[in-house]
RONULO-971184 format. One line per 3 residues: number of its first residue (from 1); their letters; for each residue x, z, y of N, C-alpha, C, CB. Coordinates in pm, whole numbers, plus 32768, in hexadecimal, padded with zeros to 4 digits. Glycine has a CB too. Layout:
<fivos>
NUM = a = X/Z/Y/X/Z/Y/X/Z/Y/X/Z/Y; ...
</fivos>
This chain:
<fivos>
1 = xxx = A424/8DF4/8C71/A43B/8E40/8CEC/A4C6/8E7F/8CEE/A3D1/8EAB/8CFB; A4ED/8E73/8C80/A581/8EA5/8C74/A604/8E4C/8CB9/A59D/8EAC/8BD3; A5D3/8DE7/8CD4/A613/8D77/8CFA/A643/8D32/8DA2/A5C0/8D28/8CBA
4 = xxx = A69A/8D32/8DD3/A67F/8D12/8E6F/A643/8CB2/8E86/A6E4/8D02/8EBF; A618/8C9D/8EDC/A5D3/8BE2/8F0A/A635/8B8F/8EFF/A598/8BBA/8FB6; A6C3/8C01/8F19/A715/8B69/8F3D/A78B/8B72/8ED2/A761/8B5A/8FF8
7 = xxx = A73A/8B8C/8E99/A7A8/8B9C/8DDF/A79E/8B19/8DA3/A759/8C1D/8D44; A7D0/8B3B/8D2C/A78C/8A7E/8CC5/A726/8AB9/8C87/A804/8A17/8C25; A6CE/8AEE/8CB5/A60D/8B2B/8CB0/A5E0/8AD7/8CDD/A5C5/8BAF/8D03
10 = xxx = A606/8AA3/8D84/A5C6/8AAA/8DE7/A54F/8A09/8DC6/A63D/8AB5/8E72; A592/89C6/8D6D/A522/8933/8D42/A4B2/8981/8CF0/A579/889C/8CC4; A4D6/89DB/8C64/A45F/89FC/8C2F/A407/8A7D/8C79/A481/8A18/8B9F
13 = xxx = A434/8A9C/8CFB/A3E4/8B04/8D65/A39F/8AEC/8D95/A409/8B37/8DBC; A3B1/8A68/8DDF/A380/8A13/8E2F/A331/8994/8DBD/A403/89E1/8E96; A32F/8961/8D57/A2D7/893A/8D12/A26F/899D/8CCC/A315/88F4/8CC6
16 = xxx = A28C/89FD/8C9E/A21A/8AAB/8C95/A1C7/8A86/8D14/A284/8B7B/8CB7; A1F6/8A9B/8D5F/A1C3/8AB6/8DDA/A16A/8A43/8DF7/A22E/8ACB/8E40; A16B/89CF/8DF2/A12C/8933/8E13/A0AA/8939/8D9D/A1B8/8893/8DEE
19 = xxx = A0DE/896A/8D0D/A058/8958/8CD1/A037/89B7/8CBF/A041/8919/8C6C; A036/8A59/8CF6/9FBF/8AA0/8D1C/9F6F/8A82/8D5A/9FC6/8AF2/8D45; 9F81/8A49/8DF6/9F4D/8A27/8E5E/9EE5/8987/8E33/9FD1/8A1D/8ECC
22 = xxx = 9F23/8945/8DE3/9ED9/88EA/8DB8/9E67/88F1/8D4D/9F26/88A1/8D9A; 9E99/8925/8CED/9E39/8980/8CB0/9DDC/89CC/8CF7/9E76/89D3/8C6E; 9DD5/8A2B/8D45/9D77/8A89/8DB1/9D20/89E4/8DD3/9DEC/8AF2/8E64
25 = xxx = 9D6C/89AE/8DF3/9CFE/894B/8E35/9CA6/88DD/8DD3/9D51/88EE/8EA3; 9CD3/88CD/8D80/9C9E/88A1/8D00/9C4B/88A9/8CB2/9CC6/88AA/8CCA; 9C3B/8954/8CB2/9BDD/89A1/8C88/9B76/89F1/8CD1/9C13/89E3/8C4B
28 = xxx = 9BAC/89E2/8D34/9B5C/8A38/8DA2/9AC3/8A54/8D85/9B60/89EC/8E30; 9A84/89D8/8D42/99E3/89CF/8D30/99CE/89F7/8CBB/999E/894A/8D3E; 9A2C/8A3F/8C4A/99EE/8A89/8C06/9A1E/8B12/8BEC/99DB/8A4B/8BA7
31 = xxx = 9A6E/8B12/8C33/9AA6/8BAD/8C73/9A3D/8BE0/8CE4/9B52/8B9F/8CC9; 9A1F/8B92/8D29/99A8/8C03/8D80/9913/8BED/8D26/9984/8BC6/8E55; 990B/8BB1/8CDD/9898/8BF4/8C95/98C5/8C4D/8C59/984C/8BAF/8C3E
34 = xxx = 994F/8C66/8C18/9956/8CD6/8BAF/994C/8D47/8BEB/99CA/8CDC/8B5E; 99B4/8D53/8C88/999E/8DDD/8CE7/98FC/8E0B/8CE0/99C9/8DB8/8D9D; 98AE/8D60/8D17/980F/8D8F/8D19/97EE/8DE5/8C93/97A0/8CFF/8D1B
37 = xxx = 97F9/8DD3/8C43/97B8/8DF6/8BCE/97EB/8E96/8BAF/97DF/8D84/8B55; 9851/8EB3/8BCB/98AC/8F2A/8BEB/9855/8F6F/8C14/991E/8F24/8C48; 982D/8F56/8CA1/9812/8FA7/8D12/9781/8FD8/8CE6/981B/8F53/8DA6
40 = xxx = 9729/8F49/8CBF/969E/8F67/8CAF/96A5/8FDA/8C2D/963F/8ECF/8C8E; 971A/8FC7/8BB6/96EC/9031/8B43/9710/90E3/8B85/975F/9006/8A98; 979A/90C6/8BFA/97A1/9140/8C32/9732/9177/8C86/980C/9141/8C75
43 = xxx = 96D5/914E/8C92/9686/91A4/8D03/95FF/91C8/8C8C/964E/9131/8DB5; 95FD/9155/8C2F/9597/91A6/8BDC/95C1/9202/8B71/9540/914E/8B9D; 963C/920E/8B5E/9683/9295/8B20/9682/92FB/8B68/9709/928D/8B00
46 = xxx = 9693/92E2/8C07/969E/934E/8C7B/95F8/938F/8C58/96BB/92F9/8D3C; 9595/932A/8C89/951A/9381/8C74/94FE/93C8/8BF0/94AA/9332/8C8A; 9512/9378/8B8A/9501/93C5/8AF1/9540/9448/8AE5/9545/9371/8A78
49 = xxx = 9596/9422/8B2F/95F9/94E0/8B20/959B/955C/8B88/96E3/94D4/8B8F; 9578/9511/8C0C/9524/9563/8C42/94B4/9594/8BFE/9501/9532/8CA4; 9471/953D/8BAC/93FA/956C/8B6C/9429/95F4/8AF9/93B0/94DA/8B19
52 = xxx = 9481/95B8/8AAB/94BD/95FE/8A29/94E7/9686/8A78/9550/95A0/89D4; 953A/9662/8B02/9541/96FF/8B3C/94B0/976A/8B62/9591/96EC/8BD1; 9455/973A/8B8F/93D7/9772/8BA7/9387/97C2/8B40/938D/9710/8BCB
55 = xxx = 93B0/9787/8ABE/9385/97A7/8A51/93E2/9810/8A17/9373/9736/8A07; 944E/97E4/8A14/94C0/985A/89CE/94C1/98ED/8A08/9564/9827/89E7; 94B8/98E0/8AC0/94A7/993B/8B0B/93F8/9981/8AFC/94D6/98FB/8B94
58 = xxx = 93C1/994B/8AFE/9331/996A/8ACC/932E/99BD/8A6E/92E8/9901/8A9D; 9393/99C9/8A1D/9394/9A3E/89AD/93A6/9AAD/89B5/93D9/9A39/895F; 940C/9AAD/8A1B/9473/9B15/8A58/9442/9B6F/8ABA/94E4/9AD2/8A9B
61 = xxx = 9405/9B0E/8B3D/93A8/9B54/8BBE/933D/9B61/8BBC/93A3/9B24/8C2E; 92DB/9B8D/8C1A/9262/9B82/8C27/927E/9B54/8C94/920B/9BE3/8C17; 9260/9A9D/8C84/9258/9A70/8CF2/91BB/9A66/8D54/9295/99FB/8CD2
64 = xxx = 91A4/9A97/8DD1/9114/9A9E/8DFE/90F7/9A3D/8E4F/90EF/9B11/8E3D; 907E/99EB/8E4D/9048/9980/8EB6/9014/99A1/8EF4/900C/9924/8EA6; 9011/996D/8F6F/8FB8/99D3/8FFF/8FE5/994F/9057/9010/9AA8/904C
67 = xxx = 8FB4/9986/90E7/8FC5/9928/916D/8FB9/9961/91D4/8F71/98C1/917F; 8FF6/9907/9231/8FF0/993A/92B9/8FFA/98E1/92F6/9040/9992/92E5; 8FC1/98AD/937F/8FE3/9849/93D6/8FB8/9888/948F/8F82/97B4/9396
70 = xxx = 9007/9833/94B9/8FF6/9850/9561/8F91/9806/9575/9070/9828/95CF; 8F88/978E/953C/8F12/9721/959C/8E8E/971D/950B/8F76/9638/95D1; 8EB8/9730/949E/8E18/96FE/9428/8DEF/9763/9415/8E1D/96B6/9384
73 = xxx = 8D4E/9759/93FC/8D2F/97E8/93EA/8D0E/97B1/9344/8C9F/983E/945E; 8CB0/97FA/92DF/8C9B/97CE/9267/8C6B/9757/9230/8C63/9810/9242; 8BF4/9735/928A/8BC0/96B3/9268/8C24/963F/9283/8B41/969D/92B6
76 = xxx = 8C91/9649/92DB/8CCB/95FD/92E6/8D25/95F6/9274/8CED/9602/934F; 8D67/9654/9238/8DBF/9670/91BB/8D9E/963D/9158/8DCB/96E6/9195; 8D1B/964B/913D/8CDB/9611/90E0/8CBB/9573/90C3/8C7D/964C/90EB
79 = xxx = 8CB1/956C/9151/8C8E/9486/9138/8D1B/946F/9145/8C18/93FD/91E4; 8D79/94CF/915D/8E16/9472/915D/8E4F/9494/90C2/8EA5/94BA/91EF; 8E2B/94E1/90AD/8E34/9501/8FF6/8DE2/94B1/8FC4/8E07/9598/8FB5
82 = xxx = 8D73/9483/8FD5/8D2A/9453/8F8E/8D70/93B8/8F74/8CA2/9465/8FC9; 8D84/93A2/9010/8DE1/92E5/9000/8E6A/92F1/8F9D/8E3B/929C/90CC; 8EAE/9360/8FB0/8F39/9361/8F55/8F45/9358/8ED2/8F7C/93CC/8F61
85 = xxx = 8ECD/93DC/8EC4/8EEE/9409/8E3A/8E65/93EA/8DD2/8F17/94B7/8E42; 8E08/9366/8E39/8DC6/9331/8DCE/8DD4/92CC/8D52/8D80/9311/8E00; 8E24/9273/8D41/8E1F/9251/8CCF/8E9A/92B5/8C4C/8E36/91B1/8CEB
88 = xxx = 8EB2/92F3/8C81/8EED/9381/8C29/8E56/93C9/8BED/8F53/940D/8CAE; 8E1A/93F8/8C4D/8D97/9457/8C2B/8D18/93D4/8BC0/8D3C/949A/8CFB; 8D23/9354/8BD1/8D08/932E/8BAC/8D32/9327/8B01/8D05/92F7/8BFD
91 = xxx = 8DAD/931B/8B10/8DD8/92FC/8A85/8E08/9374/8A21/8E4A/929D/8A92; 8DE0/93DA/8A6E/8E02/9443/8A2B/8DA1/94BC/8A38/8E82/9460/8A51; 8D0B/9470/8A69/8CB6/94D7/8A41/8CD1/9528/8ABA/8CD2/951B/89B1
94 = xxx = 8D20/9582/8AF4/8D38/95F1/8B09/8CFE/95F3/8BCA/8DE2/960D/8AD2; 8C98/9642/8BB5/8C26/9629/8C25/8C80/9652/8CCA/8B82/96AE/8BFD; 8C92/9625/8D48/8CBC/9620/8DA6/8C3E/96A2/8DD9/8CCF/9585/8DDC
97 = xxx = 8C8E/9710/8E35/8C33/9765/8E77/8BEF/9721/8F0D/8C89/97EF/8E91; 8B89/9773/8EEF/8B21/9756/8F39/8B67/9793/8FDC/8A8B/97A4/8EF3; 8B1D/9770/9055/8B21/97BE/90EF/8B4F/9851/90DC/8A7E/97C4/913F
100 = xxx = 8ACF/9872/90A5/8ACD/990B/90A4/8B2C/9939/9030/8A31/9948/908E; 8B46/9923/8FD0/8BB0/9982/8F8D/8C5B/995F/8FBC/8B9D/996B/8ED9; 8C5E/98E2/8FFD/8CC5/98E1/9069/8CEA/992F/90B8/8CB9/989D/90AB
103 = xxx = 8C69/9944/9103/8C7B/99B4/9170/8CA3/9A5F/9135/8BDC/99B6/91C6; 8C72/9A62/90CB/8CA8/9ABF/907C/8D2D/9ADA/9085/8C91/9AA5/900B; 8D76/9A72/9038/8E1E/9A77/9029/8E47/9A67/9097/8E69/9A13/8FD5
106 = xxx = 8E2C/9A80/90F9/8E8C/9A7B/9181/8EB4/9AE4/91CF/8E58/9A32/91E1; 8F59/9AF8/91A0/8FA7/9B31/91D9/8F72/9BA2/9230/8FE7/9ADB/920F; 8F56/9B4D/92C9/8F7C/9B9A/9328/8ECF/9C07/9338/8FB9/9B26/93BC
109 = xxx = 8E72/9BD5/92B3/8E18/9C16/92B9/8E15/9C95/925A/8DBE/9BC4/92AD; 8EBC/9C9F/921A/8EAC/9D30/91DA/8EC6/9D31/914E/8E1F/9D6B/91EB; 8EA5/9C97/9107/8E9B/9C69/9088/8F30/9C72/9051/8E5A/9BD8/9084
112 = xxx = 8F1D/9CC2/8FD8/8FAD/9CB9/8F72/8F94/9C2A/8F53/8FB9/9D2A/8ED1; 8F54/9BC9/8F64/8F56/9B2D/8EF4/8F43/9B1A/8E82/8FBD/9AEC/8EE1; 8F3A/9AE6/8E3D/8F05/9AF2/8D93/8F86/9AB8/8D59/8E64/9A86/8D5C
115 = xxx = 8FA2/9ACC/8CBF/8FF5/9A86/8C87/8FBB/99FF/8C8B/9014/9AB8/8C0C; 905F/999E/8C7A/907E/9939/8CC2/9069/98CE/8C34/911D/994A/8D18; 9045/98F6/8BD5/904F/98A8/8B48/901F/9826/8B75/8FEF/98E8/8AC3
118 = xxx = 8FAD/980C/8BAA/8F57/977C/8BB9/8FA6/9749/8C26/8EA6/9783/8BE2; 8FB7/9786/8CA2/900F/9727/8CE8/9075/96DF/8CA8/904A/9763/8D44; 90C4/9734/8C50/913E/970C/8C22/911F/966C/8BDB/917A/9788/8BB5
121 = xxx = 90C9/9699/8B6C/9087/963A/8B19/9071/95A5/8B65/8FFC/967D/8AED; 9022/95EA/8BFC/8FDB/9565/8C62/908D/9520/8C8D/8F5A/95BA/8D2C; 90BA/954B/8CE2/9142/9545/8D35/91BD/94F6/8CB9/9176/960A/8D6C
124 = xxx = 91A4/9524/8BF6/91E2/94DB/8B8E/91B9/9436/8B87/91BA/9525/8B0A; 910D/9444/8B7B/90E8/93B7/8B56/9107/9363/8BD6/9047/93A9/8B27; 90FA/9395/8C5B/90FA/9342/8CBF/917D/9316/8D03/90AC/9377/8D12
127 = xxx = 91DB/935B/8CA5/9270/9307/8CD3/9273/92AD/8C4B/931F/937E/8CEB; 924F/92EB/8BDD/9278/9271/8B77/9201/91FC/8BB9/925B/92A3/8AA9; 919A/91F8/8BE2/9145/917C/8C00/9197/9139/8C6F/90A5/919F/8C32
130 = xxx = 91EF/9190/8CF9/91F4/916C/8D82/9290/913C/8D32/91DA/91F1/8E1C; 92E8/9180/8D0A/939A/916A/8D04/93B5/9129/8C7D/9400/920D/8D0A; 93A3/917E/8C01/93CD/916D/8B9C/93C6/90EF/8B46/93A6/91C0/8B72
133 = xxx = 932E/90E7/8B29/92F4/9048/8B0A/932C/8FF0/8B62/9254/9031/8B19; 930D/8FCF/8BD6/9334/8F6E/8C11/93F8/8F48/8C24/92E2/8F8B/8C90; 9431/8FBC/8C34/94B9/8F9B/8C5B/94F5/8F6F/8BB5/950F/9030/8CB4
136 = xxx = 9495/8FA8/8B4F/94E9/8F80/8AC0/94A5/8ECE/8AB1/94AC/900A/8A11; 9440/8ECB/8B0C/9412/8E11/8ACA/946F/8DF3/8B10/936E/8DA7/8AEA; 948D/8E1C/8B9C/9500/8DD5/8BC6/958B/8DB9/8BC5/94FE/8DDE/8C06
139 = xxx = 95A7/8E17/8B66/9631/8E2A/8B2F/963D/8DB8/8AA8/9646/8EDC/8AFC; 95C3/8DCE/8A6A/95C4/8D53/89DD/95DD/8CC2/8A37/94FE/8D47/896E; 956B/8CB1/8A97/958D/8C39/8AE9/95F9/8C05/8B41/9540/8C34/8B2A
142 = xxx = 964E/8C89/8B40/96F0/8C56/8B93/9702/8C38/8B1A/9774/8CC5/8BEC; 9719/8C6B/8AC6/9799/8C6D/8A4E/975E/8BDE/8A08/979B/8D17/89C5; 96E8/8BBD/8A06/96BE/8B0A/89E6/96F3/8AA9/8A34/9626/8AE2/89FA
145 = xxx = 96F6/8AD2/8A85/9738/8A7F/8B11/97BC/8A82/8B13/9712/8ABB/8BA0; 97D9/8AE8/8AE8/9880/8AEB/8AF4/98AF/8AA1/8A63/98C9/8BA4/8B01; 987B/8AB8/89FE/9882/8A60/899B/989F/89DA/899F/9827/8A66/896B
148 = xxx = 981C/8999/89E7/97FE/8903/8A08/9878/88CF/8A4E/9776/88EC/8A69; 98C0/8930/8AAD/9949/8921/8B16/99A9/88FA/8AC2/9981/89AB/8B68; 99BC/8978/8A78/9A33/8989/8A1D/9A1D/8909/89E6/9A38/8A0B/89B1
151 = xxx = 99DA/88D2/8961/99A6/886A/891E/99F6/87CE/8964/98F6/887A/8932; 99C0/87FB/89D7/99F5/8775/8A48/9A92/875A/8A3E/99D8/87A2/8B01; 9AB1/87E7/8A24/9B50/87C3/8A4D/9B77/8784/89D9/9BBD/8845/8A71
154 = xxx = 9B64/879E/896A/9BAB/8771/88F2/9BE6/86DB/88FC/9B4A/877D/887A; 9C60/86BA/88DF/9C87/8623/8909/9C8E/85F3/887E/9D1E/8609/8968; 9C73/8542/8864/9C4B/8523/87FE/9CB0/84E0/87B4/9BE4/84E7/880E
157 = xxx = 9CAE/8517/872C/9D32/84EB/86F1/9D4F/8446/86E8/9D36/8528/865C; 9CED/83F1/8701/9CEC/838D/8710/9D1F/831A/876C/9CA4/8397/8706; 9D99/8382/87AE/9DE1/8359/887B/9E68/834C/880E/9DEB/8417/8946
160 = xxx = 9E97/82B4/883E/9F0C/82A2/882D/9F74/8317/8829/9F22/8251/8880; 9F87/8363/8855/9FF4/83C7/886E/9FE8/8409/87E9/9FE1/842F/88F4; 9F4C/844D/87F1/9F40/849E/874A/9F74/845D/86D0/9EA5/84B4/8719
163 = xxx = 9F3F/83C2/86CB/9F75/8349/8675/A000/8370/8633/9F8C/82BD/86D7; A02A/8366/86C4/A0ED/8335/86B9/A105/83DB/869A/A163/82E1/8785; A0D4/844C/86BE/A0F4/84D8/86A8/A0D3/84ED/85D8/A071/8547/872B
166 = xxx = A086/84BC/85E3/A046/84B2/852E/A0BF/844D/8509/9F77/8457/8507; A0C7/83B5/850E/A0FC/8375/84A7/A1C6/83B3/84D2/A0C1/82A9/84B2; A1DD/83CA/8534/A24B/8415/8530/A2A8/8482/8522/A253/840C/8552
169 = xxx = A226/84C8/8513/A242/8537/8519/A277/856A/846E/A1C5/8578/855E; A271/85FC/8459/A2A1/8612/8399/A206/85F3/8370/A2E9/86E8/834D; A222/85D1/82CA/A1D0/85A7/826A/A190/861A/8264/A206/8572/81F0
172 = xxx = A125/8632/826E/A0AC/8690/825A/A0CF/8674/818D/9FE1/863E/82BE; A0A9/8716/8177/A0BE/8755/80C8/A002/86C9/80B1/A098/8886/80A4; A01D/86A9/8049/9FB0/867F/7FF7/9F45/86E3/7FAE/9FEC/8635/7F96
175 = xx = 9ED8/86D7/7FE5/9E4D/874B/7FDE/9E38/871B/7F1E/9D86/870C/8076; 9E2D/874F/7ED0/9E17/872D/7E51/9D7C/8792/7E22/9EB2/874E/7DF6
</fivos>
């Protein structure tokens, strides 16, 4: 870059320039798996940190669970908790409230809320089941894929050019 275009640069600027662009295109199919694989490990690092924050802060606050809604009343809270945060409550034991102690924790009925420990716990397992697991199989599976890409490119020493680049090139040291 130190160089003008129209210096005696301007052939190796303009050849830089020809096999980036050829390269980009060359590789293209195992460069966007690698972005893929990027992206999928960034969002399950993103959630892991959310969880690890819930927990770290959990030490610190008293965080309280409660509710409020304009349109659900409890029973409704409850079968929409029940669809979310059932295979969490499943796998972790940790029992989902009933109608009535719902109606309890709600807000606008007066309720301080209870500590938030089990939510936390429910709201941990059910991003590692919904984000974490899944975006890390899919990150192993870009980065296989991007492998298989990469793999592709390798050109085989066996092309005339490599030939004439080997028998002409300097004498390779003798491996003893």
């Amino acid at each position: 870059t130190r160089f003008s275009a129209r210096g005696a640069a301007a052939p190796l600027i303009a050849a830089r320039a020809r096999f980036a662009a050829e390269w980009a295109v060359a590789t293209r199919g195992a460069q966007r798996w690698r972005v893929a694989a990027v992206m999928h490990g960034a969002a399950a690092l993103l959630a892991a940190l959310v969880v690890v924050s819930m927990y770290v802060f959990g030490l610190a606050f008293d965080y309280r669970a409660g509710w409020d809604s304009t349109w659900l009343d409890a029973e409704q809270v409850q079968r929409v908790l029940a669809i979310v945060f059932a295979p969490a409550a499943a796998l972790s034991g940790i029992a989902l409230p009933d109608a009535a102690e719902l109606a309890r924790l709600r807000f606008a009925e007066g309720s301080a809320g209870e500590r938030a420990a089990r939510w936390i716990h429910l709201y941990a397992i059910t991003l590692a089941l919904v984000v974490i697991v899944p975006r890390l199989v899919l990150a192993g599976w870009c980065r296989w894929r991007a492998e298989r890409a990469a793999a592709q490119l390798a050109p085989s020493l066996d092309e005339p050019y490599f030939r004439a680049l080997l028998r002409d090139g300097p004498a390779l040291p003798d491996r003893k």
